[in-house]
Phi, psi and omega in degrees: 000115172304003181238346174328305170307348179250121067286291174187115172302011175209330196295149139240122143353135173234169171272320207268053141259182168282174184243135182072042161250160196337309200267359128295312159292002180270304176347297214282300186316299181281351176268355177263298179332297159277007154271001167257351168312259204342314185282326175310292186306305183314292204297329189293294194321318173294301203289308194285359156289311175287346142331280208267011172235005182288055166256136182297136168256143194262339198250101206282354147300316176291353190251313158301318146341308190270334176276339161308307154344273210286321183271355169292309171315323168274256187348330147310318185299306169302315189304330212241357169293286214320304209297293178325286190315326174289304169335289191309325153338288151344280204313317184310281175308334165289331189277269200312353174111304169347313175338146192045021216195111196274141207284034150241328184247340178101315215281143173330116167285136185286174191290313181319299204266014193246284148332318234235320196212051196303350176250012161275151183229016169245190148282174190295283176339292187322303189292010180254355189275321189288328177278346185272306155320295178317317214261339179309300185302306175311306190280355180315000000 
């Protein structure tokens, strides 16, 4: 995340706190908020890019070029609408209290993977027991 330094120069999550106490969730808060600033600003930058490349091209490599571009850019786009909609999420479970605390076992997500994936919403274990399931199911 380019804004990750304005979180804070001296604060980091610790084990030895209480966990999901104020100066973690402010922590958590502001560290989803300016990853979604960033992804916001990306996304304007795509849309007035794809604005400003809306030319006829005479040259039909060049033109597929430019349409291979352009459906990479729109599919970054979806990803990061996707991405946005977690964030909010995020945000959603800190205002409810929820934050950190994974939506299959209940029990404290660790700081690590939390620091590392701030829209997760499980524990490791959980997601890999899920992931695993999915994959069972898949094979079905």
């Amino acid at each position: 995340m380019k804004s990750e330094v304005l979180i804070s120069n001296n604060y980091h999550p610790s084990d030895d706190e209480a966990f999901m106490n104020e100066k973690q969730v402010e922590y958590f808060r502001k560290k989803l908020l300016l990853w979604k600033g960033d992804l916001m600003s990306d996304s304007k930058d795509t849309i007035e890019s794809l604005q400003d490349s809306t030319r006829a091209i005479p040259d039909i490599s060049d033109r597929a070029s430019e349409e291979t571009d352009r459906a990479l850019e729109l599919r970054t786009r979806d990803r990061q609408r996707k991405l946005v909609a977690k964030i909010d999420s995020a945000l959603r479970r800190i205002e409810e209290g929820e934050f950190g605390y994974c939506e299959e076992t209940g029990e404290p997500i660790s700081l690590r993977r939390l620091d590392a994936r701030p829209i997760a919403t499980m524990s490791l274990e959980a997601q890999e027991r899920h992931e695993r399931r999915e994959k069972v199911h898949r094979e079905d």
